[in-house]
Structures are given as C-alpha cells and as structure tokens.
C-alpha positions as MATLAB code, in Angstrom:
seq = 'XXXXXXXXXXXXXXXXXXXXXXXXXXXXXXXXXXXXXXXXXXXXXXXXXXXXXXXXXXXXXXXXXXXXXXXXXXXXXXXXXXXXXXXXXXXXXXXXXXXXXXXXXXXXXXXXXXXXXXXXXXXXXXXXXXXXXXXXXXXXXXXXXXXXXXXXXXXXXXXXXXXXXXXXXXXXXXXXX';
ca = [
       0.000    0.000    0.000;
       1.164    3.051   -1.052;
       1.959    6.169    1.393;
      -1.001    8.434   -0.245;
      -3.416    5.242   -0.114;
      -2.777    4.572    3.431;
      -3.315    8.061    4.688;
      -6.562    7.873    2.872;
      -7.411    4.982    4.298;
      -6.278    6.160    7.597;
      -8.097    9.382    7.319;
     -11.621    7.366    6.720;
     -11.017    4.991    9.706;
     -10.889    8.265   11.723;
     -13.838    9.921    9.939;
     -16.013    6.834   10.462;
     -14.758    5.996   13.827;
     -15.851    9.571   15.155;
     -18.816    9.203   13.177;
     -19.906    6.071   15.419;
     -19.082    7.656   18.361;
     -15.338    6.056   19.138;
     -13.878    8.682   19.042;
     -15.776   11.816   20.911;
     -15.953   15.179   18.637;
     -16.121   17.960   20.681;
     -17.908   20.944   19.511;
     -16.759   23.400   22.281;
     -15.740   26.829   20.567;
     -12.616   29.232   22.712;
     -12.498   32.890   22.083;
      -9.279   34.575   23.549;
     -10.634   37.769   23.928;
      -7.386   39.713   25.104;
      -4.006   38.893   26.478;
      -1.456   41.290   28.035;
       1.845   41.047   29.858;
       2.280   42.138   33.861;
       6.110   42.577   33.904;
       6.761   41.669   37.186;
       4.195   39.675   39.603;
       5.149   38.776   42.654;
       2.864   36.408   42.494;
       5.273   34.517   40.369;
       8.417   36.479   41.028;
       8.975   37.156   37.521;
       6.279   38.192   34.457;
       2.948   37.079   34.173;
       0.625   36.924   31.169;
      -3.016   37.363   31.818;
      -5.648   36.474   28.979;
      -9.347   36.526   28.950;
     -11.319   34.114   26.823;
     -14.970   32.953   26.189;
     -15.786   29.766   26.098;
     -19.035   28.366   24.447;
     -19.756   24.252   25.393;
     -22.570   23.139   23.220;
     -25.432   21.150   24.971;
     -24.877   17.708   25.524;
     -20.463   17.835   25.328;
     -18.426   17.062   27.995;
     -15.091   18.842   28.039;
     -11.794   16.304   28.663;
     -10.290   16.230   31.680;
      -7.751   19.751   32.662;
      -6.421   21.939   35.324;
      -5.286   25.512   35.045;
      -1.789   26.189   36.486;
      -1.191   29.891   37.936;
      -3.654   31.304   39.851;
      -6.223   28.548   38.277;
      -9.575   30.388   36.663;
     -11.664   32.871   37.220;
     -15.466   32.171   35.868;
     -18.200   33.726   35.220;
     -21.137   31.831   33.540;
     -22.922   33.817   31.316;
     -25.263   32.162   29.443;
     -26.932   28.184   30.412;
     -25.777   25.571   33.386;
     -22.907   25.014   33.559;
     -21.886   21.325   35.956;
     -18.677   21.136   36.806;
     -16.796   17.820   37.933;
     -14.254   17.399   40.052;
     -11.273   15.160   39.533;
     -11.768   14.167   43.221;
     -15.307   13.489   43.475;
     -18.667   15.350   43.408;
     -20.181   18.331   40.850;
     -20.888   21.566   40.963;
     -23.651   23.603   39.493;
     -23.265   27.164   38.048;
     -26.138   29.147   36.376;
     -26.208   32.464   34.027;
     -24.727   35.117   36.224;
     -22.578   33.138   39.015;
     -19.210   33.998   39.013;
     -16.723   30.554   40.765;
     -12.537   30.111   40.859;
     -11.119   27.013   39.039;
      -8.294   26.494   42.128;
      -4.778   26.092   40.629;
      -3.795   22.305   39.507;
      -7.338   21.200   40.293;
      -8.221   18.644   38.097;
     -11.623   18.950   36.610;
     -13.867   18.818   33.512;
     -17.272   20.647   32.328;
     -20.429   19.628   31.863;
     -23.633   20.923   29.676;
     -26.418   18.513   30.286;
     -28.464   21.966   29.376;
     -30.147   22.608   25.873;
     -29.019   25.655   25.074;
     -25.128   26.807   24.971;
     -23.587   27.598   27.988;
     -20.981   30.370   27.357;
     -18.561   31.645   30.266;
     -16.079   34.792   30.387;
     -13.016   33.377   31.931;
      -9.390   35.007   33.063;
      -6.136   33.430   33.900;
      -3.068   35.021   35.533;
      -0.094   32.596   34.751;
       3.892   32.828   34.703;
       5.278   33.892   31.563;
       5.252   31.111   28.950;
       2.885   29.050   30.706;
      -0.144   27.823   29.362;
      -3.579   28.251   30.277;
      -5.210   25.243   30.709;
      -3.210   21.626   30.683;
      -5.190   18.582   29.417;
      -4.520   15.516   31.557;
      -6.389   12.022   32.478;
      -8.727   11.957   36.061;
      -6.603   12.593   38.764;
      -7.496   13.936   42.327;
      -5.478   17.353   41.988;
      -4.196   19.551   44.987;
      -6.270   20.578   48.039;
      -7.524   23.670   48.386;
      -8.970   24.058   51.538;
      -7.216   22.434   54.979;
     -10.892   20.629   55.372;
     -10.211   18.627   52.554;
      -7.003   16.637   54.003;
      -9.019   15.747   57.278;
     -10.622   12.451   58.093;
      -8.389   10.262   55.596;
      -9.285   13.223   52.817;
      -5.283   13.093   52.357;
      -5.221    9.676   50.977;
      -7.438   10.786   47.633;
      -5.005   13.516   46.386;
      -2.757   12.189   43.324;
      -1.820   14.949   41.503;
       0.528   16.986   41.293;
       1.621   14.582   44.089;
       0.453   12.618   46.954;
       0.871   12.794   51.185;
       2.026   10.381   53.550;
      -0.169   12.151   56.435;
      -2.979   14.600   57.187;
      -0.011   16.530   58.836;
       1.944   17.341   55.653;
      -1.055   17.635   53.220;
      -2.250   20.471   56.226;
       1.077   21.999   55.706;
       1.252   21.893   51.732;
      -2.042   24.066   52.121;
      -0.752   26.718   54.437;
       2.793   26.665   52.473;
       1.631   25.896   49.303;
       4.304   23.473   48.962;
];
C-alpha cells in the first residue's frame, strides 16, 4: 500500500470511527478575547501573562479532563448551566450570572447537560510562557482548603503529588508546597 493510499485509508477509519461515536468530537468553541503582559508579579516572582477568553460548550459535550496552572480560573457563567466535575469526586452547578474560581492544579472537567449553549467569560493570571489550561487524564489534583485533608481526605489527592499524612497535606495548604 502506497503512502497516499494509506493516509486515505487512515483518514476514513478516523472519519467513520468519530462518526460512530469512538472517538468523541467535541464541539466546544474558545475565544481569547485579550491577552497582556504584567512585567513583574510577585505572584510569580517574575512576568505574568493574563488572557481573557470565552468559552461556548454546546449542549450535551463534555469537556476532557484539565487543570489551570497559575492562579487557576476565574469564571463567570454567562449564558446556560454550567456542571462542573471534580477530579476528586462530586459536581458543581453554576447558572447564568454566578461567578466561581477554578483552584490552581485542580483537576476537573465541564459539563452541559443543558439545551441551550452555555458560554462563560473566563481570566487566567499565569507565569510567563505558561499555558492556560493543561489537558490531563482523572486525577485527584491539589487541596484547596485544609478541610479537605481531614478524616483520611489526604489519601485521595494524586496529583501533582500525593501525602504520607494529614499533617503534611495540612502543611502543603498553608505553604503551598
């Protein structure tokens, strides 16, 4: 088979596959709707790049699985319901005009179970360089909130690394490291 005929056939396995669903064809639309340089954040101890983007997630898609490194996300649903899954465990439900935070290295994914578009306004404050959003596989990704490495909580957190104790995912909360 010849390097043009196996492409082609290659190209209709992948065509047909999405077609039938192996594959799933996202329909999700990003907008970057400004970006702009901070030279110096001490935030990051260096410069920072903030952009602002719209995001429109037709009904019925599921986004994959990402995090946002920096300061994570900052939402604001504008239009539809918007669920929101956590890498961890449990959902969360945003409507038109509720504003949330996508915390830094949380793994998560969105939902729209709705029938009409739901369409955000989002901005993200990262180093230089960085990107905005990181695609990854389910993972359990960084506590947040000291609550969450109570009662055994420290045992579900895999990404970007685990604890040994309640004491030292406590202390990676306070410290951030």
């Amino acid at each position: 088979m010849g390097l043009k005929t196996f492409n082609a056939a290659l190209f209709s396995v992948i065509a047909l596959s999405t077609l039938l669903g192996a594959f799933p064809a996202f329909s999700s639309t990003n907008e970057t709707l400004a970006v702009g340089t901070i030279p110096y954040s001490d935030l990051f101890g260096g410069p920072a790049t903030m952009t602002m983007r719209r995001l429109t997630i037709a009904p019925g898609e599921v986004l994959g699985w990402h995090y946002h490194p920096g300061v994570g996300a900052y939402t604001i649903v504008k239009q539809g319901t918007l669920t929101v899954e956590d890498g961890c465990g449990g959902e969360e439900v945003f409507t038109a005009g509720q504003a949330f935070i996508e915390d830094t290295n949380r793994v998560h994914r969105g939902k729209n179970f709705g029938t009409e578009a739901v369409i955000t306004l989002q901005t993200f404050l990262v180093p230089q360089g960085s990107p905005i959003s990181v695609s990854t596989q389910q993972m359990c990704g960084q506590p947040a909130r000291i609550e969450e490495c109570q009662h055994d909580g420290w045992m579900n957190f895999t990404f970007p690394r685990s604890f040994s104790n309640e004491g030292e995912c406590i202390r990676f909360v306070v410290n951030g490291k």
